[in-house]
C-alpha positions in Angstrom: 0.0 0.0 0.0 1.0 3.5 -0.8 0.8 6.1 1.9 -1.9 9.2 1.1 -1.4 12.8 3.0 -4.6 14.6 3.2 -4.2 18.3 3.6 -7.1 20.2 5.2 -8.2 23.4 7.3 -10.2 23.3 9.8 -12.9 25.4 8.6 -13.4 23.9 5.1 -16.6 22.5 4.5 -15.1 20.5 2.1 -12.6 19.1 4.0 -15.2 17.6 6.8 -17.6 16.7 3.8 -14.5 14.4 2.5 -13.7 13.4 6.3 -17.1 12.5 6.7 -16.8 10.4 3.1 -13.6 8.8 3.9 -15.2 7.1 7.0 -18.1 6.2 5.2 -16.2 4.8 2.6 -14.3 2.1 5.1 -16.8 1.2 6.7 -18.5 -0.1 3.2 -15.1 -0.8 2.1 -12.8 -2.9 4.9 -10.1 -3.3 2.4 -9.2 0.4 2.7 -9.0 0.3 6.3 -5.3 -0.4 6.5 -4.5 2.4 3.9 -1.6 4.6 6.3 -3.6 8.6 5.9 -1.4 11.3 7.0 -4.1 14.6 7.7 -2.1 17.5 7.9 -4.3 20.9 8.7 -1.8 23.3 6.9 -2.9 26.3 9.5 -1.2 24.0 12.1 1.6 22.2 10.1 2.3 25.3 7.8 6.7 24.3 7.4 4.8 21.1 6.3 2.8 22.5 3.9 4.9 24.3 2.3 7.2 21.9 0.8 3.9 21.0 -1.5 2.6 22.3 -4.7 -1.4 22.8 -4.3 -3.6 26.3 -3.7 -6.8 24.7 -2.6 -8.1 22.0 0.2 -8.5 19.3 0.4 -5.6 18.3 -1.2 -4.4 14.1 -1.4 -1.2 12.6 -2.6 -0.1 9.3 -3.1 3.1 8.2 -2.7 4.4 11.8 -2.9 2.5 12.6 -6.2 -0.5 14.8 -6.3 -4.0 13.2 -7.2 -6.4 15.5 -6.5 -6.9 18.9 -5.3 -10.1 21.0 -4.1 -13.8 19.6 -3.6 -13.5 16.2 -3.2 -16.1 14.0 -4.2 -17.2 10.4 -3.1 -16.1 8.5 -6.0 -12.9 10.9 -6.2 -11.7 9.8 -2.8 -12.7 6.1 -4.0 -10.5 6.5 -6.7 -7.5 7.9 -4.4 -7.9 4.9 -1.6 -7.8 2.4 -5.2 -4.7 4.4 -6.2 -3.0 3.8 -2.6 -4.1 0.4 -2.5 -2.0 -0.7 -6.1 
C-alpha cells in the first residue's frame, strides 16, 4: 500500500464533507482500512505544507504525487484509496 497525505483546514466544509466520506467509505469498504492517511491541517503544520505544490483543500497525494486537489467527491476519494491500494 502507498501512503496518502490529506491536507485540510479546519474550517473547510469540504474538508469535513470528505472526512465525513472517507469514513463512510471504510466502513463499506474494509479493504481500505489499512491504507496509512497522513491529515495535515496546513494552518497547524504550515513548514509542512509548504514543501507542496497545491492552492486549494482538500488536497491528497499518493506516494508523494498529487492526485487530486479542491472539492472532493465520493467517487474521487474512492479513486485515491484504489490508487493507494495498487
Amino acid at each position: 500500500m502507498k501512503p496518502v497525505i490529506m491536507f485540510v483546514t479546519e474550517w473547510c466544509p469540504y474538508c469535513k464533507k470528505a472526512l465525513a466520506w472517507m469514513e463512510t467509505i471504510k466502513i463499506q469498504n474494509p479493504e481500505y482500512t489499512g491504507i496509512d492517511i497522513k491529515i495535515i491541517d496546513e494552518e497547524l503544520k504550515p513548514d509542512i505544507a509548504k514543501q507542496y505544490n497545491y492552492y486549494y483543500v482538500p488536497t491528497y497525494y499518493v506516494d508523494g504525487v498529487k492526485v487530486h486537489e479542491g472539492v472532493a467527491s465520493k467517487n474521487i476519494i474512492l479513486g485515491i484509496f484504489e490508487k493507494a491500494l495498487k
